[in-house]
N, CA, C and O atoms as CSV, one atom per row, in Angstrom:
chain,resi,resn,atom,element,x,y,z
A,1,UNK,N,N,-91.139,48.048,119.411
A,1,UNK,CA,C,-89.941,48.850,119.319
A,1,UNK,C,C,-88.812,48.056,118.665
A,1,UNK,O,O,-88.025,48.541,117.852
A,2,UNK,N,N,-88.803,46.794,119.092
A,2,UNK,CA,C,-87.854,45.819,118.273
A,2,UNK,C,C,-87.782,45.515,117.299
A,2,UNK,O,O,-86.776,44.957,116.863
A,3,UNK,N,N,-88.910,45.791,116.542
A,3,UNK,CA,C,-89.305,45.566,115.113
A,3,UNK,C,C,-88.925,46.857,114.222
A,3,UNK,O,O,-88.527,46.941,113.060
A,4,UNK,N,N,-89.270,48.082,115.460
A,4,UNK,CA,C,-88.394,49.329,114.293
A,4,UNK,C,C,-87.289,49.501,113.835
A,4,UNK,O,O,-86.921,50.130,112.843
A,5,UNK,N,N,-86.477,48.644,114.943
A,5,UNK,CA,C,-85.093,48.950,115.154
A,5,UNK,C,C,-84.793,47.553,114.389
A,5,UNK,O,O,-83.631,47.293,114.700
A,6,UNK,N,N,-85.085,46.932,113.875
A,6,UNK,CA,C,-84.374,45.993,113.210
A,6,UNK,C,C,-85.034,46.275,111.548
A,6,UNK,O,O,-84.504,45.643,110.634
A,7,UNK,N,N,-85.840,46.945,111.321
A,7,UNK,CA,C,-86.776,48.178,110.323
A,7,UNK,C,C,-85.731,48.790,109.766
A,7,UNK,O,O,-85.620,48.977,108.554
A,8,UNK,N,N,-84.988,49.101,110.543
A,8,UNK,CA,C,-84.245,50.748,110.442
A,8,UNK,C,C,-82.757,50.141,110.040
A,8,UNK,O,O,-82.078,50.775,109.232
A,9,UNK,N,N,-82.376,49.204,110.472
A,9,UNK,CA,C,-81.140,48.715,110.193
A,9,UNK,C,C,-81.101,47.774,108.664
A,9,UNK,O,O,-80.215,47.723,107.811
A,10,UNK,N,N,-82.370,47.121,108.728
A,10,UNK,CA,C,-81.949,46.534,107.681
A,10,UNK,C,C,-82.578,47.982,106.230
A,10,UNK,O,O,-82.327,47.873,105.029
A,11,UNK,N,N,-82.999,48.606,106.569
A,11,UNK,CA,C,-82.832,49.602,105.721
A,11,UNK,C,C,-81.690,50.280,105.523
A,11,UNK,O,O,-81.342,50.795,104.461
A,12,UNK,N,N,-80.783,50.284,107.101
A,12,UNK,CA,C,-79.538,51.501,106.221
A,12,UNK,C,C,-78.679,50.474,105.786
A,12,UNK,O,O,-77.879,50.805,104.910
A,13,UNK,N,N,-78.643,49.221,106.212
A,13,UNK,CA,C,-77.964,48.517,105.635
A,13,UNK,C,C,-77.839,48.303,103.589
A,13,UNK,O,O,-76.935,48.322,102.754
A,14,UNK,N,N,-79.462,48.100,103.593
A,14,UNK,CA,C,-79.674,48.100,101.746
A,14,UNK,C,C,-79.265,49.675,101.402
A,14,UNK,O,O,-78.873,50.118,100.322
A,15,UNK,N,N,-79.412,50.172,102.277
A,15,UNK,CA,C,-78.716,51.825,101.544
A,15,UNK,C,C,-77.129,51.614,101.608
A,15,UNK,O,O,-76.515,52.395,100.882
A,16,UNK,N,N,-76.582,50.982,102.117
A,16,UNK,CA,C,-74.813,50.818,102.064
A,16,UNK,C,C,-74.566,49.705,101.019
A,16,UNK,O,O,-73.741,49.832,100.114
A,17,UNK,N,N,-75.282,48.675,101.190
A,17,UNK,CA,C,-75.382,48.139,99.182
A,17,UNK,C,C,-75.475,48.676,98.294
A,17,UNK,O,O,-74.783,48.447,97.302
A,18,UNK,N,N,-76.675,49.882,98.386
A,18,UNK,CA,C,-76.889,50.250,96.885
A,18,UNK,C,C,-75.398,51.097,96.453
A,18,UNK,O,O,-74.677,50.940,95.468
A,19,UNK,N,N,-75.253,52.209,97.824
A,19,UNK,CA,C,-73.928,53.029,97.889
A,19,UNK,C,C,-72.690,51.679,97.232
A,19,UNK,O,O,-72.583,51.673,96.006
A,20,UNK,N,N,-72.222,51.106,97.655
A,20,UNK,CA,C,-71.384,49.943,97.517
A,20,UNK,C,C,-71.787,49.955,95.980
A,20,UNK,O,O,-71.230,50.798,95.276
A,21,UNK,N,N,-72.554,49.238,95.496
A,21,UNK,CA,C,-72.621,49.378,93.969
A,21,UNK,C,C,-72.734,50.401,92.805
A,21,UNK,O,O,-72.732,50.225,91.587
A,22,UNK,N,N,-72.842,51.610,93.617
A,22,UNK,CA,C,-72.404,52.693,92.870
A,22,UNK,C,C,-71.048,52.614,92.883
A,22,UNK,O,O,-70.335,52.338,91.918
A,23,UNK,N,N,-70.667,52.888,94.105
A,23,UNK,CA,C,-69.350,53.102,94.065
A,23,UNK,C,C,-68.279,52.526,92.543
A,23,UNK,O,O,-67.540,53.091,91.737
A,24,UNK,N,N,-68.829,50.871,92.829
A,24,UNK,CA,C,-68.256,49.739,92.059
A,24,UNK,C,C,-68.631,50.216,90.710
A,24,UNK,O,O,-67.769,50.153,89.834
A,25,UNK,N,N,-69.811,50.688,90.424
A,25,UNK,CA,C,-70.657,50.758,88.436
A,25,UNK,C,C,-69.162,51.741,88.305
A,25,UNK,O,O,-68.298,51.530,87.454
A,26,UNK,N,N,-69.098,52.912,89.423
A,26,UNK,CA,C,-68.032,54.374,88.653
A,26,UNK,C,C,-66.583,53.948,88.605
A,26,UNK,O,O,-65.789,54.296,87.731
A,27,UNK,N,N,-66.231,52.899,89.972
A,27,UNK,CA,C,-64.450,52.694,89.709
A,27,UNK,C,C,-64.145,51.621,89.923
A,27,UNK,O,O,-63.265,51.395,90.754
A,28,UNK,N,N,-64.754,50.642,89.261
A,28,UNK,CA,C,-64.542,48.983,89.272
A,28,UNK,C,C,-63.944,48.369,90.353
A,28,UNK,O,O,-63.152,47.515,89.953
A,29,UNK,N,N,-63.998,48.457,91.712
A,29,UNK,CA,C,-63.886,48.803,92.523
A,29,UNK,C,C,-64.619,48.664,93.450
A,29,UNK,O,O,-65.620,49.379,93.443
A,30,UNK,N,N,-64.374,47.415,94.959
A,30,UNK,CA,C,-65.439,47.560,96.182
A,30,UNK,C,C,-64.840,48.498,96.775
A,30,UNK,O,O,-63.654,48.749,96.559
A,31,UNK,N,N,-65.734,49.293,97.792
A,31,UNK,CA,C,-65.208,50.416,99.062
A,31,UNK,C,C,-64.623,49.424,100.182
A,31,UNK,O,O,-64.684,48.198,100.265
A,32,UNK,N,N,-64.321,49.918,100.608
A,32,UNK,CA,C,-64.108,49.410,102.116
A,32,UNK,C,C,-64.834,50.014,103.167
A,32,UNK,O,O,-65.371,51.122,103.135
A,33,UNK,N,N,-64.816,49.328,103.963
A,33,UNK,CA,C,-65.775,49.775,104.965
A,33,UNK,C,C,-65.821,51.979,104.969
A,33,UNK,O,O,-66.668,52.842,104.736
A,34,UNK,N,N,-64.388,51.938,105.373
A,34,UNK,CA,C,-64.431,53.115,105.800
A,34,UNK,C,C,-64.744,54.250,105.086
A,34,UNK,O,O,-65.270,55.274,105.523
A,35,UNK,N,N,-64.227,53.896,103.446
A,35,UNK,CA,C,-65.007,54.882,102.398
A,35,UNK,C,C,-66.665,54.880,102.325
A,35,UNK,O,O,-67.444,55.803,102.088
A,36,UNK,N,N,-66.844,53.806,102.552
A,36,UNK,CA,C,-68.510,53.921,102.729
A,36,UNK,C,C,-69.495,54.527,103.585
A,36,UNK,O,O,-70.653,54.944,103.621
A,37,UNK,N,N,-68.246,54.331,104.383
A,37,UNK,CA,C,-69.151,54.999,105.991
A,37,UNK,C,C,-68.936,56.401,105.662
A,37,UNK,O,O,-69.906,57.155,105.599
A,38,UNK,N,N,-67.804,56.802,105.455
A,38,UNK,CA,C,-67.145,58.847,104.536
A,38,UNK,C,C,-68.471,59.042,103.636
A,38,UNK,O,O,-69.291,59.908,103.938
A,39,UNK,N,N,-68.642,58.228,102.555
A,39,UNK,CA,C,-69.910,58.584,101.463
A,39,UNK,C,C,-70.964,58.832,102.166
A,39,UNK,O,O,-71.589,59.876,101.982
A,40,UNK,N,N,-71.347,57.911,103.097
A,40,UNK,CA,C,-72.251,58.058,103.785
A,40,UNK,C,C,-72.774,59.174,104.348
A,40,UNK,O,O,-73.746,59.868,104.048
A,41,UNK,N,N,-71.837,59.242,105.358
A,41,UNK,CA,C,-71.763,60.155,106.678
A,41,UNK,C,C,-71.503,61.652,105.813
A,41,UNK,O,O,-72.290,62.585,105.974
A,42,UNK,N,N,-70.686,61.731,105.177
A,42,UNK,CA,C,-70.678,63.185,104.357
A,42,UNK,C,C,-71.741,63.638,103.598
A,42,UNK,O,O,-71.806,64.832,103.305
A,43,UNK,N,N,-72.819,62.626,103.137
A,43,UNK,CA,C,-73.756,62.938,102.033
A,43,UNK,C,C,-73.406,62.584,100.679
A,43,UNK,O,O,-74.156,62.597,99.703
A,44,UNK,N,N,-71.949,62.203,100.731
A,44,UNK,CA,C,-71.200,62.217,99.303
A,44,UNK,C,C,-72.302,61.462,98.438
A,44,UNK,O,O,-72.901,61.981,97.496
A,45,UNK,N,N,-72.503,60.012,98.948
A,45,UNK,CA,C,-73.075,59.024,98.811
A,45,UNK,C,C,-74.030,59.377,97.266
A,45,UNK,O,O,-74.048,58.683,96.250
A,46,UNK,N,N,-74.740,60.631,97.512
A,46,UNK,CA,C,-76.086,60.916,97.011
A,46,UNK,C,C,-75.575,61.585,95.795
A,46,UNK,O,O,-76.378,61.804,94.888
A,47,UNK,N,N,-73.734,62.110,95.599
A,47,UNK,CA,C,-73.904,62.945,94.547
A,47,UNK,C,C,-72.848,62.526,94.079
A,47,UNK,O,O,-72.174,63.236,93.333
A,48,UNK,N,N,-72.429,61.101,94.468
A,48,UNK,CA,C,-71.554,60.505,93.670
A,48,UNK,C,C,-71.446,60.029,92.809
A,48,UNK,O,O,-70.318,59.831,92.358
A,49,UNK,N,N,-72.487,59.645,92.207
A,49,UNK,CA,C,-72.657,58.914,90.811
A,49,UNK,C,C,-72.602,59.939,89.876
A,49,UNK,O,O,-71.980,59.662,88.851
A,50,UNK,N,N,-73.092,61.061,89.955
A,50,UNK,CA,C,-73.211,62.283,89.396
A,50,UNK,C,C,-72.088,62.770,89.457
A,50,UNK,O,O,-71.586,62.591,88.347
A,51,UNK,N,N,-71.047,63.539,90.421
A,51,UNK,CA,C,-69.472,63.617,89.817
A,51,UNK,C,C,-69.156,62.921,89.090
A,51,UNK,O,O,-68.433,63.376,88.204
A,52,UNK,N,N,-69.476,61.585,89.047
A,52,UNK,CA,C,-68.320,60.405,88.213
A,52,UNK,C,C,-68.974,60.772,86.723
A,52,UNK,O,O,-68.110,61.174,85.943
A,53,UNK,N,N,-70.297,60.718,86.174
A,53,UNK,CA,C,-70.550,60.874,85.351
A,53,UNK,C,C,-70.264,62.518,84.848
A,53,UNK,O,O,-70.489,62.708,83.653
A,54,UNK,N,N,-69.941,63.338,85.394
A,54,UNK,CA,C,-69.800,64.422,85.363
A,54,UNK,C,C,-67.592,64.764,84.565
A,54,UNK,O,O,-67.136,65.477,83.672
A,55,UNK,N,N,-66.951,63.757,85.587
A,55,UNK,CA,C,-66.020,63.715,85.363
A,55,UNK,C,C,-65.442,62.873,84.273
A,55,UNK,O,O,-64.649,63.347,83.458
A,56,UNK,N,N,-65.835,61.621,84.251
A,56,UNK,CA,C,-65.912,60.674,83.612
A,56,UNK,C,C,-66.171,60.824,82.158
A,56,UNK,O,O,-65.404,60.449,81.271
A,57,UNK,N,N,-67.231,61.359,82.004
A,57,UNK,CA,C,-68.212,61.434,80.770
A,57,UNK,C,C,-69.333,60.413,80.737
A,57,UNK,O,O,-69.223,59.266,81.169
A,58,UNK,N,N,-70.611,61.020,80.092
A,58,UNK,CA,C,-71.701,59.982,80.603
A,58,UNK,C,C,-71.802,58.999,79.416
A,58,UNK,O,O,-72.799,58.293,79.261
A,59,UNK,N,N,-70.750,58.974,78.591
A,59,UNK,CA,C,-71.251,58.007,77.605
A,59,UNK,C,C,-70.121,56.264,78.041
A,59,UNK,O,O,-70.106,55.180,77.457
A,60,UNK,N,N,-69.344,56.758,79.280
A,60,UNK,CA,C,-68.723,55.823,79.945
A,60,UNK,C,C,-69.573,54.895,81.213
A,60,UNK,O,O,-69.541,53.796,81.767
A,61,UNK,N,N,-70.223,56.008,81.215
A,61,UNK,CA,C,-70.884,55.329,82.611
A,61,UNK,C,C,-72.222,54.854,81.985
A,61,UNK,O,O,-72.861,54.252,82.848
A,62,UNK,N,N,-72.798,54.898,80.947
A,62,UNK,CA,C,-74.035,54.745,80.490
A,62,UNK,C,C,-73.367,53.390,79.665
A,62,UNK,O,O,-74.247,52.553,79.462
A,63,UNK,N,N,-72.431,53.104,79.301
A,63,UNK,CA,C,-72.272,51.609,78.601
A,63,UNK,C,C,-72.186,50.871,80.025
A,63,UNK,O,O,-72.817,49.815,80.083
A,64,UNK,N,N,-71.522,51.257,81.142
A,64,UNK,CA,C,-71.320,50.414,81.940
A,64,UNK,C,C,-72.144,49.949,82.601
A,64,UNK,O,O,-72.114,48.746,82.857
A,65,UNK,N,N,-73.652,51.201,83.329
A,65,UNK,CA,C,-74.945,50.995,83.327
A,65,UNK,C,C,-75.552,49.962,82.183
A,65,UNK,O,O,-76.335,49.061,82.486
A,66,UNK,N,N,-75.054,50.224,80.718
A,66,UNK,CA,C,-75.929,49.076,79.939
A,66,UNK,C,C,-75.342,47.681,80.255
A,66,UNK,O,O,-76.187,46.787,80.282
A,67,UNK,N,N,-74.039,47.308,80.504
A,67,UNK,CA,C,-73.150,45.623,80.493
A,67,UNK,C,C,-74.262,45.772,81.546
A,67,UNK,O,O,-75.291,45.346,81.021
A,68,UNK,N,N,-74.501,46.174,82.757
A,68,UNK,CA,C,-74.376,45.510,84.501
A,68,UNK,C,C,-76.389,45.132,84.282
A,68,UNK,O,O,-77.114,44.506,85.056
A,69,UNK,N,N,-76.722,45.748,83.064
A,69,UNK,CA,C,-78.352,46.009,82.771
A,69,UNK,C,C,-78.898,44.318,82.288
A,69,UNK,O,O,-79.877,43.586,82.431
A,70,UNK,N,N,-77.178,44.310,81.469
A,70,UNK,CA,C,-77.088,42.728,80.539
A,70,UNK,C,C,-77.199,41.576,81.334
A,70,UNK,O,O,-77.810,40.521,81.165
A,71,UNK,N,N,-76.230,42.146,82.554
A,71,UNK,CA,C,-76.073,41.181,83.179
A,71,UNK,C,C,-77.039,40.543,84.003
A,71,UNK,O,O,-77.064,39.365,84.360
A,72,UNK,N,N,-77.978,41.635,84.310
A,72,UNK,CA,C,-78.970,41.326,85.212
A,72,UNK,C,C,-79.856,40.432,84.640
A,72,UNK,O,O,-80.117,39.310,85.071
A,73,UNK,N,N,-80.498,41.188,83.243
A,73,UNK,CA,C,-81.329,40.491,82.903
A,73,UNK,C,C,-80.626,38.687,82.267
A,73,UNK,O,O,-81.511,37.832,82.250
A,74,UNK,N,N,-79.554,38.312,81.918
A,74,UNK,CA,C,-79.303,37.118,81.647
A,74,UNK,C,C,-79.086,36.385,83.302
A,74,UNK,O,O,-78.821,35.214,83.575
A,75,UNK,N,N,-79.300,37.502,84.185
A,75,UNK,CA,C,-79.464,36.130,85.519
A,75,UNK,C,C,-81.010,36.015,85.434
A,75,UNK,O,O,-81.527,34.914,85.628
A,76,UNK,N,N,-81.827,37.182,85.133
A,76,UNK,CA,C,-82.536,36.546,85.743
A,76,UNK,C,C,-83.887,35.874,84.529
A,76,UNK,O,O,-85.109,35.881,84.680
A,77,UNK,N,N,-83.040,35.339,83.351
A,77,UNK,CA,C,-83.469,34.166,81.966
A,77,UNK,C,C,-83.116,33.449,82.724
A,77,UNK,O,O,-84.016,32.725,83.151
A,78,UNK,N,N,-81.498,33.174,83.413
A,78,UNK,CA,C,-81.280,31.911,83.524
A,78,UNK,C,C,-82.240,31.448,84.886
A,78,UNK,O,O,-82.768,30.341,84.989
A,79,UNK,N,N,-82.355,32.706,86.046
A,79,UNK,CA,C,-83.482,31.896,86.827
A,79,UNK,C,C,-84.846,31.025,86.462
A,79,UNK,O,O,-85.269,29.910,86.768
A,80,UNK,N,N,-85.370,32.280,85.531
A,80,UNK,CA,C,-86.874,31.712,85.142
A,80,UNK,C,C,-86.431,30.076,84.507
A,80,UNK,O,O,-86.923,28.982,84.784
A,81,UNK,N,N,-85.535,30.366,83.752
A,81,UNK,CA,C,-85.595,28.826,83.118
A,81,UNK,C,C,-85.505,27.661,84.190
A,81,UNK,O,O,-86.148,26.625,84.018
A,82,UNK,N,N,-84.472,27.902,85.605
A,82,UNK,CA,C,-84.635,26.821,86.371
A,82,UNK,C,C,-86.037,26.717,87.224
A,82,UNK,O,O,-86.688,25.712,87.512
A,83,UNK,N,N,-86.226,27.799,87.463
A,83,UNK,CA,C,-88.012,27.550,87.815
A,83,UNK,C,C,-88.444,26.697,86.504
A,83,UNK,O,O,-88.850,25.584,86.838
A,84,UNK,N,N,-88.460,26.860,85.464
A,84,UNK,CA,C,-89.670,26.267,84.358
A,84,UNK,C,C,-89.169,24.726,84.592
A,84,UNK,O,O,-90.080,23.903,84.511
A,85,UNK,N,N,-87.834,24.194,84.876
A,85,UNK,CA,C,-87.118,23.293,84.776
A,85,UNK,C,C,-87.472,22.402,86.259
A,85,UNK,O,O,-87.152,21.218,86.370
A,86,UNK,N,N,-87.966,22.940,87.027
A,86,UNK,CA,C,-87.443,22.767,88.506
A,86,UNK,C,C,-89.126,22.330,88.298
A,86,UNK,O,O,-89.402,21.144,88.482
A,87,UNK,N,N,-90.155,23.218,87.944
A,87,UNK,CA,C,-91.699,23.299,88.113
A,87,UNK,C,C,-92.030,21.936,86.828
A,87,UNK,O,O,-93.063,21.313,87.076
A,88,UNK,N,N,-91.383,21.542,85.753
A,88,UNK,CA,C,-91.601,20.405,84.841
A,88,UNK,C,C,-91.379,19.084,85.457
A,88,UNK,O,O,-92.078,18.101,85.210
A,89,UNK,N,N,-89.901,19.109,86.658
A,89,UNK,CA,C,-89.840,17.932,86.514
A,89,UNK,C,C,-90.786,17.154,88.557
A,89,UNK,O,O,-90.793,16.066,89.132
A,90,UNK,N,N,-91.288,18.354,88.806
A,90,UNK,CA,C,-92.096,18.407,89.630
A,90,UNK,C,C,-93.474,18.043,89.695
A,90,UNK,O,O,-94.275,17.980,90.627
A,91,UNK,N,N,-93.548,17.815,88.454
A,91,UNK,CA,C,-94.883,17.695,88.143
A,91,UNK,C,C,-95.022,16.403,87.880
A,91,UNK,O,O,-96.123,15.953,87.561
């Protein structure tokens, strides 16, 4: 039973991250607790990205989706390289 319940939390927890980084991709912008828990608890959560792109225009939110796309992938070049770096001088 202890294992569900710590199952279940760290799941709604990664669901209040992902929410949290929507939030941030549409209004540059962290929530605060209490807007998150509102997105949440209202459902907003699920159709918020979709107003913003709706309001917004999607050719705003689709560059900003592409920078955060950039960004990811140059973290994660620069990881592999310290693995290749980390695994060379290991050897």
């Amino acid at each position: 039973m202890e294992e569900f319940r710590e199952l279940r939390a760290k799941v709604n927890e990664e669901y209040k991250e992902t929410i949290q980084r929507r939030y941030f991709t549409v209004t540059g912008e962290n929530p605060d607790e209490k807007t998150l828990d509102l997105l949440i608890s209202t459902g907003e959560s699920e159709t918020f990205l979709q107003k913003a792109i709706q309001q917004q225009g999607r050719g705003q939110i689709l560059d900003t989706i592409a920078e955060i796309q950039e960004r990811h992938d140059a973290v994660k070049d620069i990881e592999r390289n310290l693995r290749n770096y980390i695994r060379y001088f290991s050897t």
